[in-house]
TIGU-723634 format. One record per atom (N, C-alpha, C, O): residue number from 1; x, y, z; atom name; chain. Coordinates in pm, 1 decimal, always signed. Layout:
[drenro NUM,[X,Y,Z],"CA","A"]
...
//
This chain:
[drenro 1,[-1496.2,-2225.6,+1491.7],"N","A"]
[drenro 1,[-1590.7,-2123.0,+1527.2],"CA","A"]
[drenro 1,[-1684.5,-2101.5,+1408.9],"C","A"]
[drenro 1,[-1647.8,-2088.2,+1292.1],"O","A"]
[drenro 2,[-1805.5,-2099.7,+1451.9],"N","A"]
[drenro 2,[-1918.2,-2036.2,+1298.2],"CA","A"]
[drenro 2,[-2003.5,-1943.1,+1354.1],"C","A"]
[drenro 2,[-2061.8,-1943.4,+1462.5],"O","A"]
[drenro 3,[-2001.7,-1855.9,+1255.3],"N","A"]
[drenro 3,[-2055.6,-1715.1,+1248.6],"CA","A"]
[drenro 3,[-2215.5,-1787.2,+1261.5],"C","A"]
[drenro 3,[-2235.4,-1904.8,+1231.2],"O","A"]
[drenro 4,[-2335.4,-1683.9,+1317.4],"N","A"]
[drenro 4,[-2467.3,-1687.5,+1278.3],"CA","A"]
[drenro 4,[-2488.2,-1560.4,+1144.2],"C","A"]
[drenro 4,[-2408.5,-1474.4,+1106.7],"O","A"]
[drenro 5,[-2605.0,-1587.2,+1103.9],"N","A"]
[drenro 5,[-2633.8,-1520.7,+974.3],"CA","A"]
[drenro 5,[-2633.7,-1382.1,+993.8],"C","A"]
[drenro 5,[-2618.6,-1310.1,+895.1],"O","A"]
[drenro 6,[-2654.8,-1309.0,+1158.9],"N","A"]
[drenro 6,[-2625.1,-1173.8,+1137.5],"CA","A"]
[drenro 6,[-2486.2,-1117.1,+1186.3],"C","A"]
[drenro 6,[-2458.0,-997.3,+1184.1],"O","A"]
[drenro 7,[-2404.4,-1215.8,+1229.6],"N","A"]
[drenro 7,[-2232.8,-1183.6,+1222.3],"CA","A"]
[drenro 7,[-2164.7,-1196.6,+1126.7],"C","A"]
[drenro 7,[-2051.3,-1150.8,+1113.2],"O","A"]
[drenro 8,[-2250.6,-1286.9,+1016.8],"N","A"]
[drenro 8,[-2194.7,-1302.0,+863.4],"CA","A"]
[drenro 8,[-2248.9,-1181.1,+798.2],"C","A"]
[drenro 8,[-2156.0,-1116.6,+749.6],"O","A"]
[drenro 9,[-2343.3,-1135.7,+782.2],"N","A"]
[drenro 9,[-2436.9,-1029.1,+732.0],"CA","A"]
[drenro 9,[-2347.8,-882.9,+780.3],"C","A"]
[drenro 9,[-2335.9,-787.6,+703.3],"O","A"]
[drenro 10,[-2311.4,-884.2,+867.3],"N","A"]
[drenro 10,[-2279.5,-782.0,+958.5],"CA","A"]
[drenro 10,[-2094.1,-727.0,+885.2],"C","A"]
[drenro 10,[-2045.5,-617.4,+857.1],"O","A"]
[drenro 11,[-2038.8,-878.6,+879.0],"N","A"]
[drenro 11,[-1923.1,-887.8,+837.5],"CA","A"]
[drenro 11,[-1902.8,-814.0,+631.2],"C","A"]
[drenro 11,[-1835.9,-737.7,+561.4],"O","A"]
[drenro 12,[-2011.1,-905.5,+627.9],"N","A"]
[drenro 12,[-2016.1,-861.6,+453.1],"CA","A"]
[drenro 12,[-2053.2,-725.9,+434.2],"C","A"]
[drenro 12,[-2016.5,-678.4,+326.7],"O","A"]
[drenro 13,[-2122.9,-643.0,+518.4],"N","A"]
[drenro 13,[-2144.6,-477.9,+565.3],"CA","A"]
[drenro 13,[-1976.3,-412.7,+523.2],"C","A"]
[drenro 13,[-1932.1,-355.5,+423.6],"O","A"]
[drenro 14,[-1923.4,-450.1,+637.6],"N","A"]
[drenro 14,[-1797.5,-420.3,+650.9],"CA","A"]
[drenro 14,[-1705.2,-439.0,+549.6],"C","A"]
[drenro 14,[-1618.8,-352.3,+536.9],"O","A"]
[drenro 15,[-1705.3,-545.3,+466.0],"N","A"]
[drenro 15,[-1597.8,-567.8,+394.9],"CA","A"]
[drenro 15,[-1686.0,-501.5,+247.9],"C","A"]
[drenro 15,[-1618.1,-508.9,+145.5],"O","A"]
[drenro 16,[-1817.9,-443.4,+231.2],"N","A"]
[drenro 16,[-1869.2,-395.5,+85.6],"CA","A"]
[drenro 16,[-1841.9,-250.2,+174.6],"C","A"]
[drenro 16,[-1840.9,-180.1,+73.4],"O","A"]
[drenro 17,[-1825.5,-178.7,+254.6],"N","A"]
[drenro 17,[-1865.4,-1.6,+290.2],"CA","A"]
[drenro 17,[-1659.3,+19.7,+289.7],"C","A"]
[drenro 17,[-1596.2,+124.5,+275.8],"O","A"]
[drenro 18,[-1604.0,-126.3,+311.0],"N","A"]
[drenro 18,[-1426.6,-67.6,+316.5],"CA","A"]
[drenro 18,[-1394.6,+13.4,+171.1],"C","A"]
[drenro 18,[-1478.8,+23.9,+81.9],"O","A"]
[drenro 19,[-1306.9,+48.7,+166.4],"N","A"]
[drenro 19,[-1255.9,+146.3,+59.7],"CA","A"]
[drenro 19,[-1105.5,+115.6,-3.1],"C","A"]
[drenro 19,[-1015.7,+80.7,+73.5],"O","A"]
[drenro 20,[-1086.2,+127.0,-116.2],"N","A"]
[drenro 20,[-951.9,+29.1,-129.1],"CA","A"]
[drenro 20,[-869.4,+119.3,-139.9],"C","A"]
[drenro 20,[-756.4,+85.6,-175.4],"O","A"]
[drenro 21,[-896.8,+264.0,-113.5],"N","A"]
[drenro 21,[-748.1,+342.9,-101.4],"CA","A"]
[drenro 21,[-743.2,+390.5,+27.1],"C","A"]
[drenro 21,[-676.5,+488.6,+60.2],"O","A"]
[drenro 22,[-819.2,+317.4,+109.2],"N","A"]
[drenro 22,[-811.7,+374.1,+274.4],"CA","A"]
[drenro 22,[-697.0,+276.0,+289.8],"C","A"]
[drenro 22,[-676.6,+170.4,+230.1],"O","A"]
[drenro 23,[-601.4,+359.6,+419.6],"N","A"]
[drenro 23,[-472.7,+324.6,+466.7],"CA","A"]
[drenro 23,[-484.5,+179.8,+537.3],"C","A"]
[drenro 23,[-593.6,+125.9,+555.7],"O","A"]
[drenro 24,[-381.0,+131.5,+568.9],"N","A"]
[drenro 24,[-398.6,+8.8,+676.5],"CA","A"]
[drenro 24,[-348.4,+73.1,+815.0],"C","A"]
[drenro 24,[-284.5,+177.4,+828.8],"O","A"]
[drenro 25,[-396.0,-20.0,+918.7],"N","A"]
[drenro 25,[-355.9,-0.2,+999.4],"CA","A"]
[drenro 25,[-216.2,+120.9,+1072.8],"C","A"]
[drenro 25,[-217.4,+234.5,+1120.4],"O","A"]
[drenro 26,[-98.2,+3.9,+1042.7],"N","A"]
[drenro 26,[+36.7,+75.5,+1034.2],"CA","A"]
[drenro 26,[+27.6,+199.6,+974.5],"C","A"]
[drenro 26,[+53.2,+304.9,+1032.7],"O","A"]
[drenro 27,[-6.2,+190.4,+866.1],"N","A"]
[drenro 27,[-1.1,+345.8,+780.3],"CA","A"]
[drenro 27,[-73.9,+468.2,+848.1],"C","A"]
[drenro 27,[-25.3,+580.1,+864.4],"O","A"]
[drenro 28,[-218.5,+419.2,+890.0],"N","A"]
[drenro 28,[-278.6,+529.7,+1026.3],"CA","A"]
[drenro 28,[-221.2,+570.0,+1087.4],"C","A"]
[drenro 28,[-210.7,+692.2,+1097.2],"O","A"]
[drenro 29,[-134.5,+457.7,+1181.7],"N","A"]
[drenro 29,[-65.5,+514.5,+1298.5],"CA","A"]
[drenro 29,[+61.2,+615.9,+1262.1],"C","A"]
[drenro 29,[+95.0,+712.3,+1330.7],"O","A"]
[drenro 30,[+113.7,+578.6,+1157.4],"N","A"]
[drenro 30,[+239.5,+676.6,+1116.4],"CA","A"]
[drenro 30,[+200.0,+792.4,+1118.3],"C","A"]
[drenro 30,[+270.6,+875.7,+1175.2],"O","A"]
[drenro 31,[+69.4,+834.6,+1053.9],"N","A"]
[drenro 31,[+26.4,+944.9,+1026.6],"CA","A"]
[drenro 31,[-77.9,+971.9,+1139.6],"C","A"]
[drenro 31,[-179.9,+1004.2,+1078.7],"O","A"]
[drenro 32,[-100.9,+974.6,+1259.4],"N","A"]
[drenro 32,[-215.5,+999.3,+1323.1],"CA","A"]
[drenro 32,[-164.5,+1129.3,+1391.3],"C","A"]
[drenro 32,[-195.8,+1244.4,+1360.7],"O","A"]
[drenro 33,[-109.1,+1102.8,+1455.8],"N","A"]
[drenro 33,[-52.9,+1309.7,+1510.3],"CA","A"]
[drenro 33,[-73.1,+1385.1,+1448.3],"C","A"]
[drenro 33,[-172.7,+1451.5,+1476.9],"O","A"]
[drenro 34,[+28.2,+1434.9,+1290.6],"N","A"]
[drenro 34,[-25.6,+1479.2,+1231.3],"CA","A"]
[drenro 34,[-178.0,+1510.1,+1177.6],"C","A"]
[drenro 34,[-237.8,+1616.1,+1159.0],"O","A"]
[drenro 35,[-216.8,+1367.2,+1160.0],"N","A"]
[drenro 35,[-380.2,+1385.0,+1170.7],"CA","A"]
[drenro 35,[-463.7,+1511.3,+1248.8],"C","A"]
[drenro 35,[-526.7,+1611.5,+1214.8],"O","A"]
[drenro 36,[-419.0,+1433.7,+1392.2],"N","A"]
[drenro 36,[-473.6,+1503.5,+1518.0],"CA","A"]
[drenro 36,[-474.3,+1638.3,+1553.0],"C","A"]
[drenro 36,[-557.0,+1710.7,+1608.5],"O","A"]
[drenro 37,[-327.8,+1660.0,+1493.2],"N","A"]
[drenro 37,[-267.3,+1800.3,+1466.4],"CA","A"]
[drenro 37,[-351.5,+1897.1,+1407.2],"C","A"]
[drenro 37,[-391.3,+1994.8,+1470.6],"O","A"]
[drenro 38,[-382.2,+1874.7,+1284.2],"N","A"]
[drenro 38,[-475.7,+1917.8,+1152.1],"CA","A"]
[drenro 38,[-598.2,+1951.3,+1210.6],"C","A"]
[drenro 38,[-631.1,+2068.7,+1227.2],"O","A"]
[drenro 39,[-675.4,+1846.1,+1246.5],"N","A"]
[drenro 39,[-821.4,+1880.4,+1257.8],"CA","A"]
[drenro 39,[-836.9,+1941.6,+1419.7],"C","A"]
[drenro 39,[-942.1,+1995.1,+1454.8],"O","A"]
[drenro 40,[-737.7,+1929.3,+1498.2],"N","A"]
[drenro 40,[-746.5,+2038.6,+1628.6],"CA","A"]
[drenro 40,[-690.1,+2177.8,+1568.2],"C","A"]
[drenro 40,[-691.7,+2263.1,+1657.0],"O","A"]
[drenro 41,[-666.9,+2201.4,+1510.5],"N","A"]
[drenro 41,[-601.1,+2353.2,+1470.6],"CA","A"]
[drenro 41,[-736.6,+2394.7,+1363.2],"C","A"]
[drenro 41,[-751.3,+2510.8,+1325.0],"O","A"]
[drenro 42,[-828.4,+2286.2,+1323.0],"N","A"]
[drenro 42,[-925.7,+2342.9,+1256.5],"CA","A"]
[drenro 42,[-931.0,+2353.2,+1120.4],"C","A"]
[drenro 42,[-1044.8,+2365.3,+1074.9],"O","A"]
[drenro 43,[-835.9,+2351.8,+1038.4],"N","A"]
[drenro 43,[-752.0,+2320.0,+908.7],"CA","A"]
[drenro 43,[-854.1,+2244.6,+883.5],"C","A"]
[drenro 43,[-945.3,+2209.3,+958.2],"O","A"]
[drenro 44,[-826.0,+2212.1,+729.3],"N","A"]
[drenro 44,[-906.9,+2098.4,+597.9],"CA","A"]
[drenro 44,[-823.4,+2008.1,+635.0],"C","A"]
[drenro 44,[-722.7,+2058.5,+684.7],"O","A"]
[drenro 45,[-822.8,+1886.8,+631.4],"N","A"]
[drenro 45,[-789.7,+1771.9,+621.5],"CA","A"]
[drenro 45,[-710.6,+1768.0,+460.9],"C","A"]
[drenro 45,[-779.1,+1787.8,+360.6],"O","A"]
[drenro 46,[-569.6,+1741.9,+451.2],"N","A"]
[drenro 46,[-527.3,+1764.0,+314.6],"CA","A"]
[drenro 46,[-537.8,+1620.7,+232.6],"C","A"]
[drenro 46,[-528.8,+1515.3,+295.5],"O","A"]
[drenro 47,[-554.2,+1621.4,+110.8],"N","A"]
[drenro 47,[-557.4,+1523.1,+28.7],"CA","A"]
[drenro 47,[-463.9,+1367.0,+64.9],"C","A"]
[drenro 47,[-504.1,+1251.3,+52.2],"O","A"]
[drenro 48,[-343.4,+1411.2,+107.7],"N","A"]
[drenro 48,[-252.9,+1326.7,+175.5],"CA","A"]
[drenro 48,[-287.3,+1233.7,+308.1],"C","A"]
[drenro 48,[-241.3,+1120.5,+323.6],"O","A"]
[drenro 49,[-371.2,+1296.7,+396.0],"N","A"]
[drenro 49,[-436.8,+1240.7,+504.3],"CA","A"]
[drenro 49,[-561.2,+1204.1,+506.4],"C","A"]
[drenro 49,[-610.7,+1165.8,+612.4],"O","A"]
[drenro 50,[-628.3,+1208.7,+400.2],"N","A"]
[drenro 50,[-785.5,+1169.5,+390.2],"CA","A"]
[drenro 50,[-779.4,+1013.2,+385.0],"C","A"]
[drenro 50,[-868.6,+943.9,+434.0],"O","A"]
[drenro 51,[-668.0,+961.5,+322.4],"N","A"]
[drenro 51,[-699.1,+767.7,+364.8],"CA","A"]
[drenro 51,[-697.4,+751.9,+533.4],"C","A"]
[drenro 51,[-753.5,+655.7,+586.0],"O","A"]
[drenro 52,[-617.7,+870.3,+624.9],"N","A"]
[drenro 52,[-605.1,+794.1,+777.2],"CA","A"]
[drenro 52,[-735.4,+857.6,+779.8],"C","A"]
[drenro 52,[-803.4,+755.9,+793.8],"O","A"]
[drenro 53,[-827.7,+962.7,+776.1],"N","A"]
[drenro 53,[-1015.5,+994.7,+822.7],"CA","A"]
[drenro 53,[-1092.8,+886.7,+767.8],"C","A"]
[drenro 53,[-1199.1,+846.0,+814.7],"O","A"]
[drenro 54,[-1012.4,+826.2,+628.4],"N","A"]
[drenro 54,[-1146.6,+687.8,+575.9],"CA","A"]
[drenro 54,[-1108.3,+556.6,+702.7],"C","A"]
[drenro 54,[-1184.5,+493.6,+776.1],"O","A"]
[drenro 55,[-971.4,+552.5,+688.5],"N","A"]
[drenro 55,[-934.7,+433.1,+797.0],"CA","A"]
[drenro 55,[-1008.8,+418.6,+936.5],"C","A"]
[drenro 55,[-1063.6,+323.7,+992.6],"O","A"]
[drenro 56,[-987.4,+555.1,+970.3],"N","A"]
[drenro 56,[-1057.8,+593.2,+1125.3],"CA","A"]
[drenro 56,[-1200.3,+555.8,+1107.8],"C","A"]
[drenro 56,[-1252.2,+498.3,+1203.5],"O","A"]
[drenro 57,[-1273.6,+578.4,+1001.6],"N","A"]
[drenro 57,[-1400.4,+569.8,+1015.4],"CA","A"]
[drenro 57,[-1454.5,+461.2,+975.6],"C","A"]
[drenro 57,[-1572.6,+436.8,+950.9],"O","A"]
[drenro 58,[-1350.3,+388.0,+969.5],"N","A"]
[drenro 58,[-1385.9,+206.1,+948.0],"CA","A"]
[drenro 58,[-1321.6,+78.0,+1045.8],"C","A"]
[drenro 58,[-1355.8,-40.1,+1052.3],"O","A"]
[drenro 59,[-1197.6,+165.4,+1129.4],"N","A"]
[drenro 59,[-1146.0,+92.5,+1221.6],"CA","A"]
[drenro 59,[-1146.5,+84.1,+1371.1],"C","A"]
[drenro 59,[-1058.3,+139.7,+1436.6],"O","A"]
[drenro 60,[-1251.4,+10.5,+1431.4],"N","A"]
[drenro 60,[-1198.4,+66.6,+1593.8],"CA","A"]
[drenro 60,[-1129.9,+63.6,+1668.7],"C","A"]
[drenro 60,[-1149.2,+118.6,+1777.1],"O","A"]
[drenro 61,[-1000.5,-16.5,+1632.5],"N","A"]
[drenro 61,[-912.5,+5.3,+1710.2],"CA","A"]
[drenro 61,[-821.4,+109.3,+1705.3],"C","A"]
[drenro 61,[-763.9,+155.1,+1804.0],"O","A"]
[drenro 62,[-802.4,+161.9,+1545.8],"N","A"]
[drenro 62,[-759.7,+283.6,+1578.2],"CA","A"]
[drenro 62,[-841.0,+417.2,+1558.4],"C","A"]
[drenro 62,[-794.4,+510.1,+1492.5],"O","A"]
[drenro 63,[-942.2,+421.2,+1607.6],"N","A"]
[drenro 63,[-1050.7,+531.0,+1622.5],"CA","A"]
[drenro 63,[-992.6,+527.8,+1795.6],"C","A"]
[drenro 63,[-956.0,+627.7,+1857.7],"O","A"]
[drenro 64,[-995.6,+422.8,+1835.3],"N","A"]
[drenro 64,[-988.7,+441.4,+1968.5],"CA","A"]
[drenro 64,[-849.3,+496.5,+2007.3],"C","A"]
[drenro 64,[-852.5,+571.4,+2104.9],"O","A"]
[drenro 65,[-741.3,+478.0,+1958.2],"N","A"]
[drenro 65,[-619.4,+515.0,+1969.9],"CA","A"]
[drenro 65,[-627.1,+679.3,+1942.9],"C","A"]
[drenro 65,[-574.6,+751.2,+2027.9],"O","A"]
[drenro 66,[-704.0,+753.8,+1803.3],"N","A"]
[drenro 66,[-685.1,+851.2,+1779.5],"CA","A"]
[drenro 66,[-781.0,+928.7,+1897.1],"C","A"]
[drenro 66,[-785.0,+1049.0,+1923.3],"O","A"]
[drenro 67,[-833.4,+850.9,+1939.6],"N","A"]
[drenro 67,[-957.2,+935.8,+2070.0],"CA","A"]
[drenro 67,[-869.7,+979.6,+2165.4],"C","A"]
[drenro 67,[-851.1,+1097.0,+2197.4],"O","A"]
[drenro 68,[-803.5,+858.9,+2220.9],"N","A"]
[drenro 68,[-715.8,+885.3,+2350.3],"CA","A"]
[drenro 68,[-602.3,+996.0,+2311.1],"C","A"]
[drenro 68,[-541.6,+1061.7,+2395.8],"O","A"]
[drenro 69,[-577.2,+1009.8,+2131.7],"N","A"]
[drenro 69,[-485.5,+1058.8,+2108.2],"CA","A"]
[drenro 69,[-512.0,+1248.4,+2129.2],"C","A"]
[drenro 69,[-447.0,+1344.2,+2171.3],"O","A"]
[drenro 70,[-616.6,+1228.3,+2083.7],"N","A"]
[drenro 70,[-704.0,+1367.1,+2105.7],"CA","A"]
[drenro 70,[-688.4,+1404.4,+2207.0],"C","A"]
[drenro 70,[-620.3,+1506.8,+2212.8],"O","A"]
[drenro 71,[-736.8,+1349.8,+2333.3],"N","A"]
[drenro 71,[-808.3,+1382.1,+2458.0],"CA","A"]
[drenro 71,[-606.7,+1421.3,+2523.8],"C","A"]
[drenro 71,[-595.9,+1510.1,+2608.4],"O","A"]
[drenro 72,[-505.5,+1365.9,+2486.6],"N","A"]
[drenro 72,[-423.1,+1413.2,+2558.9],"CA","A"]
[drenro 72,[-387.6,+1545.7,+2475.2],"C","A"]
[drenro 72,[-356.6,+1645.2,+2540.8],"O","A"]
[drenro 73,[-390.2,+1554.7,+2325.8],"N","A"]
[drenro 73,[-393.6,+1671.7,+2241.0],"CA","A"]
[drenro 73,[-440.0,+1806.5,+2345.9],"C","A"]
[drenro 73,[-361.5,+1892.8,+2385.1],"O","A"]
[drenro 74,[-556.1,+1800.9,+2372.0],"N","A"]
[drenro 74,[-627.1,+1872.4,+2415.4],"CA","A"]
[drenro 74,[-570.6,+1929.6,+2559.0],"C","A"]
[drenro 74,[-537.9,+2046.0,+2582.1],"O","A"]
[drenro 75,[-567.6,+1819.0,+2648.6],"N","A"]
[drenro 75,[-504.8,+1845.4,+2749.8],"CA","A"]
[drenro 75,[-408.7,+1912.4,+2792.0],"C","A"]
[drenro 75,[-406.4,+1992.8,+2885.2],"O","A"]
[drenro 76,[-284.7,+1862.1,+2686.6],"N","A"]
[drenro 76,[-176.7,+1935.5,+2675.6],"CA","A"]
[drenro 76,[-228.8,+2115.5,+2646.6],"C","A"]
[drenro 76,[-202.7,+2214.7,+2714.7],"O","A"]
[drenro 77,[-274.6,+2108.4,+2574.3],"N","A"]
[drenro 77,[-310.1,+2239.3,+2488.7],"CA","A"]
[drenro 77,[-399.3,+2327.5,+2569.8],"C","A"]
[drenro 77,[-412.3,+2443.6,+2531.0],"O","A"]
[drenro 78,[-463.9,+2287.3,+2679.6],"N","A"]
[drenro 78,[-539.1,+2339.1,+2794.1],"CA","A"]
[drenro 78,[-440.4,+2421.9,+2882.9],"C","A"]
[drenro 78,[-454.6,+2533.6,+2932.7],"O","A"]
[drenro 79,[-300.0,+2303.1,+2889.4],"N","A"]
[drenro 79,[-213.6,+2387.1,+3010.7],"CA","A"]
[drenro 79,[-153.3,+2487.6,+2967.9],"C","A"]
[drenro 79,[-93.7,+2566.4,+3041.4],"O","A"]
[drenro 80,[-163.3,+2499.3,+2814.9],"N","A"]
[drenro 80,[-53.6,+2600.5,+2792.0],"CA","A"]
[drenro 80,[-122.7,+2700.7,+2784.6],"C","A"]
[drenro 80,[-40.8,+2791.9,+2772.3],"O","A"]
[drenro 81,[-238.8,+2750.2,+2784.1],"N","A"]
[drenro 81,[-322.0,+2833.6,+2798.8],"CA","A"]
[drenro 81,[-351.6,+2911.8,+2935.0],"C","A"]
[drenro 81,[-440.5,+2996.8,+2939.3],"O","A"]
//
């Protein structure tokens, strides 16, 4: 497979804006409830969880996980109301 010059361009974006103390993958997911937890209750985001907000904001697969994760957050939290 070969990249064209703006999927290479596009790629080198990505790998100069990553951050080297943002979490991996696995490590997001351990911590994403909690995450979810935090910023639906409205709270600061604590020092401890700021690598899963850099991760999220560089990964889409788990941006998308924490979305769906939200949207049932919410849901739940609708009925009990």
């Amino acid at each position: 497979m070969s990249l064209n010059k703006q999927q290479i361009d596009a790629l080198l974006g990505l790998i100069s804006s990553a951050e080297s103390d943002s979490a991996d993958c696995d490590s997001c997911f351990e911590h994403l409830a909690e995450f979810a937890e935090t910023e639906l209750s409205g709270k600061d985001i604590p020092e401890a969880l700021q690598t899963v907000q850099r991760h999220l904001q560089q990964c889409p697969c788990c941006r998308e996980e924490y979305e769906a994760l939200l949207e049932g957050l919410r849901a739940v939290n609708d009925e009990d109301m």
